[in-house]
mmCIF file as gemmi writes it, N, C-alpha and C atoms, coordinates in Angstrom:
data_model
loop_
_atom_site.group_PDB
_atom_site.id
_atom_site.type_symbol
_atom_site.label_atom_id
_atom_site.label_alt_id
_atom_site.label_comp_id
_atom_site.label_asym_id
_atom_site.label_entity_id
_atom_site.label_seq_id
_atom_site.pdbx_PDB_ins_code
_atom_site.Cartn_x
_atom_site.Cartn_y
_atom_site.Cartn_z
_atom_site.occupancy
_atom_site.B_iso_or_equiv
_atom_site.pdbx_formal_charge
_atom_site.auth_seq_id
_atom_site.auth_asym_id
_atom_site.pdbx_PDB_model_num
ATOM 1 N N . UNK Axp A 1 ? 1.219 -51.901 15.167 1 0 ? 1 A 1
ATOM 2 C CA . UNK Axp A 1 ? 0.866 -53.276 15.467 1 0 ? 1 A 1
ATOM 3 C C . UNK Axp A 1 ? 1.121 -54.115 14.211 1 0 ? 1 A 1
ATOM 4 N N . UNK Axp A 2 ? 1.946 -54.789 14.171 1 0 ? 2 A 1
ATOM 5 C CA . UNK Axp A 2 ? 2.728 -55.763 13.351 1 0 ? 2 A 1
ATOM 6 C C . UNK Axp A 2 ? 1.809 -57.042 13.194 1 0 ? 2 A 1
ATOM 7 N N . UNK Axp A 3 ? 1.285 -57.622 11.987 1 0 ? 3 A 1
ATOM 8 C CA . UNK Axp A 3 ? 0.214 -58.392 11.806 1 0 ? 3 A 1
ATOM 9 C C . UNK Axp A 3 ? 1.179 -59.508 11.922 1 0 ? 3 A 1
ATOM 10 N N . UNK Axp A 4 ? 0.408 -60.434 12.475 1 0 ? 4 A 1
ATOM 11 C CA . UNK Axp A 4 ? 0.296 -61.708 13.595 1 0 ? 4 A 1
ATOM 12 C C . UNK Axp A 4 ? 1.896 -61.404 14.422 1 0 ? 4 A 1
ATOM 13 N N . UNK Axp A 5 ? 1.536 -60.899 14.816 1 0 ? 5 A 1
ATOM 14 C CA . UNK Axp A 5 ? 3.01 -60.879 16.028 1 0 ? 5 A 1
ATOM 15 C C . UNK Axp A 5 ? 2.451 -61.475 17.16 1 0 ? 5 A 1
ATOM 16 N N . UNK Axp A 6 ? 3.342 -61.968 17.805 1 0 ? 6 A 1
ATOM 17 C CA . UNK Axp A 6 ? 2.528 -62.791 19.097 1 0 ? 6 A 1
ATOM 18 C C . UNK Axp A 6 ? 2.265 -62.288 20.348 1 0 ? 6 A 1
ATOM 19 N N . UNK Axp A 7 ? 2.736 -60.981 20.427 1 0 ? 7 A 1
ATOM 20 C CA . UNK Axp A 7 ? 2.054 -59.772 21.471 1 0 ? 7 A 1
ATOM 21 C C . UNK Axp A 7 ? 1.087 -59.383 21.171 1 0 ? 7 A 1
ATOM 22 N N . UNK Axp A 8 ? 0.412 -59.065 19.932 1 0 ? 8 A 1
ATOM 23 C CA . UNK Axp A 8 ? -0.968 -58.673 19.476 1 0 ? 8 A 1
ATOM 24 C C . UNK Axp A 8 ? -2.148 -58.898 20.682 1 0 ? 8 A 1
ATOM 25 N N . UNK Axp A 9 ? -1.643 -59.882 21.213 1 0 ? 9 A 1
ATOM 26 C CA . UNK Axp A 9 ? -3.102 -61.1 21.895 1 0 ? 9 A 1
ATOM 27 C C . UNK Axp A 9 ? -3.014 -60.055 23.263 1 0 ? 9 A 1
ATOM 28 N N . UNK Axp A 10 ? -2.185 -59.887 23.678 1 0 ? 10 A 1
ATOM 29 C CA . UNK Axp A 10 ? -2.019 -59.078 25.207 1 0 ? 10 A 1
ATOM 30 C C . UNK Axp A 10 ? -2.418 -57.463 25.208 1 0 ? 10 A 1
ATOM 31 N N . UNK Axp A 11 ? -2.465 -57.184 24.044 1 0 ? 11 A 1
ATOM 32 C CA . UNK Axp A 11 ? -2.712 -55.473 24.068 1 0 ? 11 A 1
ATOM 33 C C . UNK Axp A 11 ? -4.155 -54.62 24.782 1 0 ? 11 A 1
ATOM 34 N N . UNK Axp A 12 ? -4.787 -55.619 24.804 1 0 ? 12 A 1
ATOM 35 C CA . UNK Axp A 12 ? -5.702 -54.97 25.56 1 0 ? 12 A 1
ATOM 36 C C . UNK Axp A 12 ? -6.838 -56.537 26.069 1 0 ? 12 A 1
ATOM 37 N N . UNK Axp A 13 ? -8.07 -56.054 26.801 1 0 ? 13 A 1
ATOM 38 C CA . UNK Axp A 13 ? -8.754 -56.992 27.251 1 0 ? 13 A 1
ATOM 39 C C . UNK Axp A 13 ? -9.468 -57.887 26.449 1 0 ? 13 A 1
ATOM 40 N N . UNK Axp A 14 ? -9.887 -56.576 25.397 1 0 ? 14 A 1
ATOM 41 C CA . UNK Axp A 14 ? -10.436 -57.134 23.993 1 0 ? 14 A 1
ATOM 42 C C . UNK Axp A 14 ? -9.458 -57.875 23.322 1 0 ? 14 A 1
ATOM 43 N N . UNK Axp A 15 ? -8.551 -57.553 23.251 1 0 ? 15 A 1
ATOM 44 C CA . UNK Axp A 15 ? -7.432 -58.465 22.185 1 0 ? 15 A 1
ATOM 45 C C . UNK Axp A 15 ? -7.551 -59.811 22.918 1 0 ? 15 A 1
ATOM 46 N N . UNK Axp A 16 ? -7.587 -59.932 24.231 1 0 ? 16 A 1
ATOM 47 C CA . UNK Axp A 16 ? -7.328 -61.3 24.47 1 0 ? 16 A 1
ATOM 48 C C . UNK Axp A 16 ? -8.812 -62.11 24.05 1 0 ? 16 A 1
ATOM 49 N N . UNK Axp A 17 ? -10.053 -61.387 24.609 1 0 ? 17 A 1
ATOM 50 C CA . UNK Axp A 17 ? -10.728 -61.826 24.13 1 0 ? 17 A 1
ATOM 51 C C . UNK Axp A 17 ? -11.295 -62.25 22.927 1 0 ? 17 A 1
ATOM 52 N N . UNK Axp A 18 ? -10.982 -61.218 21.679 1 0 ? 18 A 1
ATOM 53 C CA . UNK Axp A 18 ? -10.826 -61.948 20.513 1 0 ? 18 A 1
ATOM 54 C C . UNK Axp A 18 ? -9.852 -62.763 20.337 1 0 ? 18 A 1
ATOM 55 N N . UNK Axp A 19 ? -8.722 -63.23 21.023 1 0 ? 19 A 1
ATOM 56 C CA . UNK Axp A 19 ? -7.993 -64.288 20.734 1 0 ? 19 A 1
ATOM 57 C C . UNK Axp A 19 ? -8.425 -65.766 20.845 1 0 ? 19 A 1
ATOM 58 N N . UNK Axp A 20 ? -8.788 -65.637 22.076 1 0 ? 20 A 1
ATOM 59 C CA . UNK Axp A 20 ? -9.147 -66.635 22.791 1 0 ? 20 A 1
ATOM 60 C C . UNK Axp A 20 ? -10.712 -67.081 22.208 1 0 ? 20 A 1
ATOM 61 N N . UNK Axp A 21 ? -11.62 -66.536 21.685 1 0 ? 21 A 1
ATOM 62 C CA . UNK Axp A 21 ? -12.475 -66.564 20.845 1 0 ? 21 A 1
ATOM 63 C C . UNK Axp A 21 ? -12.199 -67.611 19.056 1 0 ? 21 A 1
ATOM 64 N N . UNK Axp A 22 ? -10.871 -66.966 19.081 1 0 ? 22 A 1
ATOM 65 C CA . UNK Axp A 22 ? -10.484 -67.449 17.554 1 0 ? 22 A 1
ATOM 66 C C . UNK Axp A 22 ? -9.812 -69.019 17.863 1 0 ? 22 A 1
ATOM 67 N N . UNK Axp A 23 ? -9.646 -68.964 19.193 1 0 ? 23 A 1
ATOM 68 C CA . UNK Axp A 23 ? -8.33 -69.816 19.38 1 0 ? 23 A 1
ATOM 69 C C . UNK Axp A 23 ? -9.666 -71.392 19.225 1 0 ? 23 A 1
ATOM 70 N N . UNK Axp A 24 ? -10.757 -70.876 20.21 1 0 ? 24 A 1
ATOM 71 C CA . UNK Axp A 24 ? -12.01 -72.043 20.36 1 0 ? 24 A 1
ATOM 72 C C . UNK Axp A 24 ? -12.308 -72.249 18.898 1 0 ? 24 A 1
ATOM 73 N N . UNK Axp A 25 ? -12.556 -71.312 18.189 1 0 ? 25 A 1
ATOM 74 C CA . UNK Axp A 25 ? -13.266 -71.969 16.603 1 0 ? 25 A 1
ATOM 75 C C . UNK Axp A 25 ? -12.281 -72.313 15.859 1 0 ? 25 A 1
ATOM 76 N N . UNK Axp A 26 ? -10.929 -71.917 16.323 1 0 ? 26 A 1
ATOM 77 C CA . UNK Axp A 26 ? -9.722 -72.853 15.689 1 0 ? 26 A 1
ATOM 78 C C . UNK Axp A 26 ? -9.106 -74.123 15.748 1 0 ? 26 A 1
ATOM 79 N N . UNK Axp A 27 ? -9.815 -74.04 16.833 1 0 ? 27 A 1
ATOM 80 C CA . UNK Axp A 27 ? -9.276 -75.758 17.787 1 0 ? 27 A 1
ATOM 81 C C . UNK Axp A 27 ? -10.611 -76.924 17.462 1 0 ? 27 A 1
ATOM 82 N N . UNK Axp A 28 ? -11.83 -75.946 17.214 1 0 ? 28 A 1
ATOM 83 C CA . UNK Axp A 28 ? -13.204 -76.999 16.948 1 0 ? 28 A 1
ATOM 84 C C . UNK Axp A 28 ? -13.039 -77.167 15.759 1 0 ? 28 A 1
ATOM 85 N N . UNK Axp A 29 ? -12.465 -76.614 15.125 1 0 ? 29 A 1
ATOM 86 C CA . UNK Axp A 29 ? -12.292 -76.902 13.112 1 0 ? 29 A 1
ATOM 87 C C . UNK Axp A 29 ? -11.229 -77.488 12.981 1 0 ? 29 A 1
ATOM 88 N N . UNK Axp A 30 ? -10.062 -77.629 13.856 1 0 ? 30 A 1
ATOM 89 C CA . UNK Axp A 30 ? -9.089 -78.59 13.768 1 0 ? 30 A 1
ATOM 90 C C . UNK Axp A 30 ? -9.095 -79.58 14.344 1 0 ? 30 A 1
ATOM 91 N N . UNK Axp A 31 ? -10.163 -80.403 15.435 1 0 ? 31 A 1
ATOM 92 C CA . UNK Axp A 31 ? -10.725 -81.637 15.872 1 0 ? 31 A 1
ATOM 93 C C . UNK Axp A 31 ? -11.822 -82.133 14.9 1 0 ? 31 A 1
ATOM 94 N N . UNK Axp A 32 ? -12.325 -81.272 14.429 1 0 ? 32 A 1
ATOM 95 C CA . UNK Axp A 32 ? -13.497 -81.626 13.354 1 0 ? 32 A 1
ATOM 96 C C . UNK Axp A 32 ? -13.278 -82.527 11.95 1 0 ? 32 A 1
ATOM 97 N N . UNK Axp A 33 ? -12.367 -81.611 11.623 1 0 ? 33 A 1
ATOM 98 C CA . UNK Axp A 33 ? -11.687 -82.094 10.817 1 0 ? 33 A 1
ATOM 99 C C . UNK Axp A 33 ? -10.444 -83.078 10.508 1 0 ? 33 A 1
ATOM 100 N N . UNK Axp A 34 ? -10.038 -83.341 11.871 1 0 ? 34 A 1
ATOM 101 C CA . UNK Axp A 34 ? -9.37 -84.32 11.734 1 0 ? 34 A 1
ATOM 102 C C . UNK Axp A 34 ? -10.106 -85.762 12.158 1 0 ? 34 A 1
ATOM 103 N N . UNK Axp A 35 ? -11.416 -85.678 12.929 1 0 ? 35 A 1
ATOM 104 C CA . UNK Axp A 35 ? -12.386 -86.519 12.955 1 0 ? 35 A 1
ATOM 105 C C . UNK Axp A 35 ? -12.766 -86.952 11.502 1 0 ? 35 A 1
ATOM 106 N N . UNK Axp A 36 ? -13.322 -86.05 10.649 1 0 ? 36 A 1
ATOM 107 C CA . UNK Axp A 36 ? -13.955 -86.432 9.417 1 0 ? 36 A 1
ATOM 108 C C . UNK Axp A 36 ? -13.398 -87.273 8.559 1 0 ? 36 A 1
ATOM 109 N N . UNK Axp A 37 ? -11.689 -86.793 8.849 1 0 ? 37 A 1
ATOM 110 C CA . UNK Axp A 37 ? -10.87 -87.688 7.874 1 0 ? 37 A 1
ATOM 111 C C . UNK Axp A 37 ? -10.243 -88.934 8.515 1 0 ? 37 A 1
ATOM 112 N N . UNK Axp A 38 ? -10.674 -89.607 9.787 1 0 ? 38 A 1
ATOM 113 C CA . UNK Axp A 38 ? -10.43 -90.481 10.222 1 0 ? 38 A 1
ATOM 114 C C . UNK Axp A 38 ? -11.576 -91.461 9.853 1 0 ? 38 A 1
ATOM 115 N N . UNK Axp A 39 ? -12.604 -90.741 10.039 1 0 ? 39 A 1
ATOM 116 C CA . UNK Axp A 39 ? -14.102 -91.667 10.38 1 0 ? 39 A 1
ATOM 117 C C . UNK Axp A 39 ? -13.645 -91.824 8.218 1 0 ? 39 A 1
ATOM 118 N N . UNK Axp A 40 ? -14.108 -91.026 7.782 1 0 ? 40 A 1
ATOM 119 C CA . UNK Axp A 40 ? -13.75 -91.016 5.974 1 0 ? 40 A 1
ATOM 120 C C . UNK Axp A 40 ? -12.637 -92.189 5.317 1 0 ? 40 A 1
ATOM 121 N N . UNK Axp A 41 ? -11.328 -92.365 6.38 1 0 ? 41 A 1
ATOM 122 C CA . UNK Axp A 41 ? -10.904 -93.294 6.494 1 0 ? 41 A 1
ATOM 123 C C . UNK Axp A 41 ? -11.244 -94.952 6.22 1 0 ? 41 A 1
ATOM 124 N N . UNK Axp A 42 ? -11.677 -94.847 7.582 1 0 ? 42 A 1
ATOM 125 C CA . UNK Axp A 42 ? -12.094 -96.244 8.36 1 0 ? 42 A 1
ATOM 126 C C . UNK Axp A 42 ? -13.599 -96.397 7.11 1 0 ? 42 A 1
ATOM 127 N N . UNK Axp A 43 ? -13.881 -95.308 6.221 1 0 ? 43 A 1
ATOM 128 C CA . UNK Axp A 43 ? -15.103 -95.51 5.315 1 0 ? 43 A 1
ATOM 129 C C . UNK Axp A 43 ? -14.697 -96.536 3.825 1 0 ? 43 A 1
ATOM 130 N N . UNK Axp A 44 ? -13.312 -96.223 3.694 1 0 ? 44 A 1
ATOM 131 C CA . UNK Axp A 44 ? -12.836 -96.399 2.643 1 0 ? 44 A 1
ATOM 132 C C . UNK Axp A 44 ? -12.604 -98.33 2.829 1 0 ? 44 A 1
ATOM 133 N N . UNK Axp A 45 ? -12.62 -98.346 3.943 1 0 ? 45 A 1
ATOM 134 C CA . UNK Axp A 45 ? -12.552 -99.736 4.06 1 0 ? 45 A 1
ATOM 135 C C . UNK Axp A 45 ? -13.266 -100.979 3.311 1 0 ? 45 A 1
ATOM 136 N N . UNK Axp A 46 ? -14.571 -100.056 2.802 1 0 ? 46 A 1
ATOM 137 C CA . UNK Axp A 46 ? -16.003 -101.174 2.22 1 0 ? 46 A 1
ATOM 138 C C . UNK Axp A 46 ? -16.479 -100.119 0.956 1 0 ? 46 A 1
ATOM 139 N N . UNK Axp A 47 ? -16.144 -101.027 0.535 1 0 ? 47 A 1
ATOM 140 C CA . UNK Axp A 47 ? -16.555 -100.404 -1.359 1 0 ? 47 A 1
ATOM 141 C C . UNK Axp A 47 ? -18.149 -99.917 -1.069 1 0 ? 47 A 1
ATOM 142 N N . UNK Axp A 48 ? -18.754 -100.348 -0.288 1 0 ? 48 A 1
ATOM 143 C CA . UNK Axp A 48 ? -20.265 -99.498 0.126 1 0 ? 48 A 1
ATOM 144 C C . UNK Axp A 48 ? -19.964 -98.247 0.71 1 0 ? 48 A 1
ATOM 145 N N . UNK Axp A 49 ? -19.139 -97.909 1.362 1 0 ? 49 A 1
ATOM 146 C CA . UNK Axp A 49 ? -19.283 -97.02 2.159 1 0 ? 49 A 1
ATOM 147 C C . UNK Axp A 49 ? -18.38 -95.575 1.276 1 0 ? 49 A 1
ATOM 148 N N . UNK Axp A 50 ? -17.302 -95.755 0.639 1 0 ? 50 A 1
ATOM 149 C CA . UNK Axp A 50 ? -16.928 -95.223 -0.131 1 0 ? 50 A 1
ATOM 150 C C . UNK Axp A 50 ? -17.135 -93.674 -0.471 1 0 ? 50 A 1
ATOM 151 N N . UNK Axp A 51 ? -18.61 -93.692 -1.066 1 0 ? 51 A 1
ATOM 152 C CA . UNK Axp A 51 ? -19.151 -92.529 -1.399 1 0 ? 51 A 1
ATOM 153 C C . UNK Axp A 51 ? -18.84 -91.595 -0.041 1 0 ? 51 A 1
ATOM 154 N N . UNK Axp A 52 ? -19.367 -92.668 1.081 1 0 ? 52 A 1
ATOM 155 C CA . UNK Axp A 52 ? -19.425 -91.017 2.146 1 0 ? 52 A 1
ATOM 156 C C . UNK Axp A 52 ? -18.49 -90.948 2.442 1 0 ? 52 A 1
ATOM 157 N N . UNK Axp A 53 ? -17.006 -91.829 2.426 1 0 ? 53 A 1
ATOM 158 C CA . UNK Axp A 53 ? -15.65 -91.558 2.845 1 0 ? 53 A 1
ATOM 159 C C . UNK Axp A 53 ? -15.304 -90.271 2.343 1 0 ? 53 A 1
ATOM 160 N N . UNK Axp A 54 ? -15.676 -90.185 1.009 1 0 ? 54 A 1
ATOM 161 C CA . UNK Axp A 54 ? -15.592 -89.514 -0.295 1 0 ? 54 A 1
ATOM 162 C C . UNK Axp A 54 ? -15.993 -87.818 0.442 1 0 ? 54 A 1
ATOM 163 N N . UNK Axp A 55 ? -17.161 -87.752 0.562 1 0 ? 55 A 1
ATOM 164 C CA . UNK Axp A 55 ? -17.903 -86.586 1.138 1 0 ? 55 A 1
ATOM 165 C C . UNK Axp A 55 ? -17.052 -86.419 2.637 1 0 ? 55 A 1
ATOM 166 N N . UNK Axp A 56 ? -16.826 -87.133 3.351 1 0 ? 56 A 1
ATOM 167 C CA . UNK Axp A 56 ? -16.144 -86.645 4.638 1 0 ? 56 A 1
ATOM 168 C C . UNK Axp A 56 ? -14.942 -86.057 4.654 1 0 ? 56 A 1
ATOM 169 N N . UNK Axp A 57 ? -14.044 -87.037 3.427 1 0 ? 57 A 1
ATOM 170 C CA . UNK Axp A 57 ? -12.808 -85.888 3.292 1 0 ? 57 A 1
ATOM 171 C C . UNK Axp A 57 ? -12.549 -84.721 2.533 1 0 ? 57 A 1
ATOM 172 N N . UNK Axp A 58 ? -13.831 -84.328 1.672 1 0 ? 58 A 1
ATOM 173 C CA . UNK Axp A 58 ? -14.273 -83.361 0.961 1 0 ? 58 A 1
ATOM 174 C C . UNK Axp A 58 ? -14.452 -82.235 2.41 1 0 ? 58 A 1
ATOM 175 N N . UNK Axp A 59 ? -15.479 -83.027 3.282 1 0 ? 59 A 1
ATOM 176 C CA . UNK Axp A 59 ? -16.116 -81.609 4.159 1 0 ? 59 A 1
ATOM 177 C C . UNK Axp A 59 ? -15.038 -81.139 5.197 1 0 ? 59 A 1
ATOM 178 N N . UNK Axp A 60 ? -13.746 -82.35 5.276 1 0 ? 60 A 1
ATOM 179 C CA . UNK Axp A 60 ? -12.532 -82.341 6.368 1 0 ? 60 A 1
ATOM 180 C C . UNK Axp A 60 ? -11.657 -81.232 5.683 1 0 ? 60 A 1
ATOM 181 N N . UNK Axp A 61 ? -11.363 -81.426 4.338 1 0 ? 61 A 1
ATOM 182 C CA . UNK Axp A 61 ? -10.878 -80.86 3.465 1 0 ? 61 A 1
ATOM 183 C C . UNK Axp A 61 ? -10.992 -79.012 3.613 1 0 ? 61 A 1
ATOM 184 N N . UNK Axp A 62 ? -12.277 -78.481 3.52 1 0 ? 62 A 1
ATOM 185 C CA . UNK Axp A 62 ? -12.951 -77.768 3.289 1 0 ? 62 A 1
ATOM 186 C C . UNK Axp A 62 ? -12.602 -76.583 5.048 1 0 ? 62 A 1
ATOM 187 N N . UNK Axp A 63 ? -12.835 -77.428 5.798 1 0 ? 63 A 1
ATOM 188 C CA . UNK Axp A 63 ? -12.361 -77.46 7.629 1 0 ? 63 A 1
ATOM 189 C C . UNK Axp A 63 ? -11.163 -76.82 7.576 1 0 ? 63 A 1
ATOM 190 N N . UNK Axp A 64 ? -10.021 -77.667 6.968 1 0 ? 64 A 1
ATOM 191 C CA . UNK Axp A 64 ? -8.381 -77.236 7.146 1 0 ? 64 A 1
ATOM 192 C C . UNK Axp A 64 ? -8.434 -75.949 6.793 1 0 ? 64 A 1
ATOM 193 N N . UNK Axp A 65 ? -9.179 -75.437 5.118 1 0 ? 65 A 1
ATOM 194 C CA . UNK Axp A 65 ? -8.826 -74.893 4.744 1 0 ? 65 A 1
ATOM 195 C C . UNK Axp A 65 ? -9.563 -73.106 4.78 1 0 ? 65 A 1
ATOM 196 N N . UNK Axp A 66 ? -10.489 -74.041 6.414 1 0 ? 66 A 1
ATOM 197 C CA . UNK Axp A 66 ? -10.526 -72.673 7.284 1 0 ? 66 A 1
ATOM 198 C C . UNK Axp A 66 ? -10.02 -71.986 7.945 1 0 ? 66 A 1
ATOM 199 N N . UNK Axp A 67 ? -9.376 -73.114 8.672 1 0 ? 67 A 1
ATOM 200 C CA . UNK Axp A 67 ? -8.571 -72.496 9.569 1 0 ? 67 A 1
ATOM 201 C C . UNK Axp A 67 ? -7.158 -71.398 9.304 1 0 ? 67 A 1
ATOM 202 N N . UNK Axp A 68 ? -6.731 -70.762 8.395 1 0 ? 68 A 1
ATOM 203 C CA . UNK Axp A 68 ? -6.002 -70.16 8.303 1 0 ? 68 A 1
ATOM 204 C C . UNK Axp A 68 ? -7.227 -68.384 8.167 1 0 ? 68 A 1
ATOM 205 N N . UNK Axp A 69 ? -8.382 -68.723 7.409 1 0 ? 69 A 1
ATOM 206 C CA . UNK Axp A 69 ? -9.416 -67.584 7.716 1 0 ? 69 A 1
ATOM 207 C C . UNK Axp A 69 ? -9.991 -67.136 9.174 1 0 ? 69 A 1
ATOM 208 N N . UNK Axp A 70 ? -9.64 -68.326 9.798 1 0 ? 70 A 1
ATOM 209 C CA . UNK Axp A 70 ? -9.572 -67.774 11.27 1 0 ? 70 A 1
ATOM 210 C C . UNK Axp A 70 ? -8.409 -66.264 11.402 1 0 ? 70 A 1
ATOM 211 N N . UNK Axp A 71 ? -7.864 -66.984 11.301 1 0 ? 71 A 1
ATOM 212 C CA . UNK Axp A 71 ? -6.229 -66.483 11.662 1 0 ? 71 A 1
ATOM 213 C C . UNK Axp A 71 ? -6.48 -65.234 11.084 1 0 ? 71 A 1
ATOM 214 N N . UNK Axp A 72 ? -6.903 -65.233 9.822 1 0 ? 72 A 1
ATOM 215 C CA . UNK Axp A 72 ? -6.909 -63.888 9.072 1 0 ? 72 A 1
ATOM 216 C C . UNK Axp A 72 ? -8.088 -62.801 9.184 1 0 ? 72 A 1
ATOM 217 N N . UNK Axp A 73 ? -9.546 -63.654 10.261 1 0 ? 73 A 1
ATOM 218 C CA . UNK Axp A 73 ? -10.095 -62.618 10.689 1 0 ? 73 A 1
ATOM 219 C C . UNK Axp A 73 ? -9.649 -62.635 11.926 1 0 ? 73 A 1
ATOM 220 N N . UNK Axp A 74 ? -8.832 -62.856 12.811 1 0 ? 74 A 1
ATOM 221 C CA . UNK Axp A 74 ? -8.42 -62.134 14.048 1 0 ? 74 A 1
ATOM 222 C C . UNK Axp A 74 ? -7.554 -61.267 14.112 1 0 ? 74 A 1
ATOM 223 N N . UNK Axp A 75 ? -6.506 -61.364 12.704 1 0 ? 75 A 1
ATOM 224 C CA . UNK Axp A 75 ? -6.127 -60.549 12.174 1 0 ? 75 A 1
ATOM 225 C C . UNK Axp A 75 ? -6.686 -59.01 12.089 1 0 ? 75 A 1
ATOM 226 N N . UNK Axp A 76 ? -7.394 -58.905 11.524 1 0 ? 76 A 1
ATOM 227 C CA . UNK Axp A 76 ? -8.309 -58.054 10.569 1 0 ? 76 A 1
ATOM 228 C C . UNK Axp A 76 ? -9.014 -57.151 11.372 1 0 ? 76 A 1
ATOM 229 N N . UNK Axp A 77 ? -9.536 -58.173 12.651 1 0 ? 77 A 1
ATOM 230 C CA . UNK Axp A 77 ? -10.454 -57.814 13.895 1 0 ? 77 A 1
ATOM 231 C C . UNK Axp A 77 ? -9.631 -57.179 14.784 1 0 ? 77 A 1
ATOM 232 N N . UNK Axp A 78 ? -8.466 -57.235 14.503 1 0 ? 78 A 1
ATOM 233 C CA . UNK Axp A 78 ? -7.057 -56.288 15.683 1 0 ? 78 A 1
ATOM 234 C C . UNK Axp A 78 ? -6.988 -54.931 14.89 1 0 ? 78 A 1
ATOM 235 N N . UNK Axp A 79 ? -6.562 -55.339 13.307 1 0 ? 79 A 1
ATOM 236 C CA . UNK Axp A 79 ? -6.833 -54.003 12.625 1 0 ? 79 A 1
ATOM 237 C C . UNK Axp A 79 ? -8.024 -52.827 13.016 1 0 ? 79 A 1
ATOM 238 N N . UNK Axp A 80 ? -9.013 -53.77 12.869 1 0 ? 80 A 1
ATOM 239 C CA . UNK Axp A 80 ? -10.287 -52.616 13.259 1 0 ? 80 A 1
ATOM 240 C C . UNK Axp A 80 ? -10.364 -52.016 14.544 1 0 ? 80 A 1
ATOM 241 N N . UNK Axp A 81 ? -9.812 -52.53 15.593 1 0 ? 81 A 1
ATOM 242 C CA . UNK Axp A 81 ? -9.336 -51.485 16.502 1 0 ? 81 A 1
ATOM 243 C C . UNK Axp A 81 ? -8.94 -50.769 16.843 1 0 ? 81 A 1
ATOM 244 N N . UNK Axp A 82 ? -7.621 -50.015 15.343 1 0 ? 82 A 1
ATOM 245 C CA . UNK Axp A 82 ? -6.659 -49.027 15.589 1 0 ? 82 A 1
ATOM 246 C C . UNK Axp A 82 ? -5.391 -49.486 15.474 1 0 ? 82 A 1
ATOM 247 N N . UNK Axp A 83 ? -4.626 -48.38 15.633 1 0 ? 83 A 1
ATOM 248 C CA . UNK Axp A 83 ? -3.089 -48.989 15.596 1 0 ? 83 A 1
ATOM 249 C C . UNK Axp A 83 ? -2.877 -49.061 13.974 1 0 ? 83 A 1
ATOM 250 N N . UNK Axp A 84 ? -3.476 -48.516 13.288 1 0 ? 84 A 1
ATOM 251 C CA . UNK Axp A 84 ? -3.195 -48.935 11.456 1 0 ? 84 A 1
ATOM 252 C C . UNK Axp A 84 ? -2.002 -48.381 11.09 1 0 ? 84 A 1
ATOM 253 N N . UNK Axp A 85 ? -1.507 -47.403 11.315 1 0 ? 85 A 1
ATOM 254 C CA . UNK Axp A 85 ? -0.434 -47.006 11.299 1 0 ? 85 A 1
ATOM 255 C C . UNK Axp A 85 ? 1.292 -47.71 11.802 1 0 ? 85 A 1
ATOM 256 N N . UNK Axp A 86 ? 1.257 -48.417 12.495 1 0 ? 86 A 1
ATOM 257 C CA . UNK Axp A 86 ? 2.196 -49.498 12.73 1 0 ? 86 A 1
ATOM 258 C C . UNK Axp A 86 ? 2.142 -50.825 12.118 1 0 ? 86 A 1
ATOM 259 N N . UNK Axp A 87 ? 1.251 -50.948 11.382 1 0 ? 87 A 1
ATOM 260 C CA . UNK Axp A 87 ? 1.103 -52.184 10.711 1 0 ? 87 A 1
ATOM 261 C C . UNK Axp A 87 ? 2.084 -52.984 9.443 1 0 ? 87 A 1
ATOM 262 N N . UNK Axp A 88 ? 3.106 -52.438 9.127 1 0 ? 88 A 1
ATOM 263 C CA . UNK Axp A 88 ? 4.237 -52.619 8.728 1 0 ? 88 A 1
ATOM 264 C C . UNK Axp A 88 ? 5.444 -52.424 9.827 1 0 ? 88 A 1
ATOM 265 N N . UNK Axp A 89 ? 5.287 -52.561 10.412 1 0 ? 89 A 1
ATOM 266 C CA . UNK Axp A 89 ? 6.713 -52.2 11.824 1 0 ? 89 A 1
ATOM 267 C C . UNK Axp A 89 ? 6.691 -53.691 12.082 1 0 ? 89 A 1
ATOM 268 N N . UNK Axp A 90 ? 8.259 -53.799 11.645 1 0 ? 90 A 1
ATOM 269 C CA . UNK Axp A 90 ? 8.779 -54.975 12.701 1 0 ? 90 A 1
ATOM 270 C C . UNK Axp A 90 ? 9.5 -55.257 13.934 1 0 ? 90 A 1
């Protein structure tokens, strides 16, 4: 099993279900975060508001740079099922 290949997801019932699992907290951290840095935006507009623009694209920031740890525990979570031995096969 070849890490992130895009058959991974079909191999069994569980695979889909951890996919489809990763796919929801991947998609809520990538609306989240693209919320934060809009609203963070529209903050920057008023020298008052600033500070929390400041903090929103910090916490938007922080969001993006989850989403690839998604990826890498669904990864990880296919590993622990077996198959370790194909894990260099392309």
């Amino acid at each position: 099993m070849p890490l992130f290949h895009p058959d991974n997801r079909n191999r069994s019932d569980q695979h889909r279900k951890i996919y489809a699992y990763c796919e929801i907290a991947y998609t809520i951290v990538d609306v989240s975060a693209a919320v934060l840095f809009v609203v963070g935006s529209v903050l920057f507009f008023q020298e008052a508001t600033t500070y929390a623009g400041t903090w929103l694209f910090l916490i938007g920031s922080i969001l993006f740079g989850l989403r690839p740890t998604i990826k890498l525990y669904r990864e990880y979570t296919y590993l622990r099922m077996g198959d370790y031995e194909d894990i260099t096969r392309k």
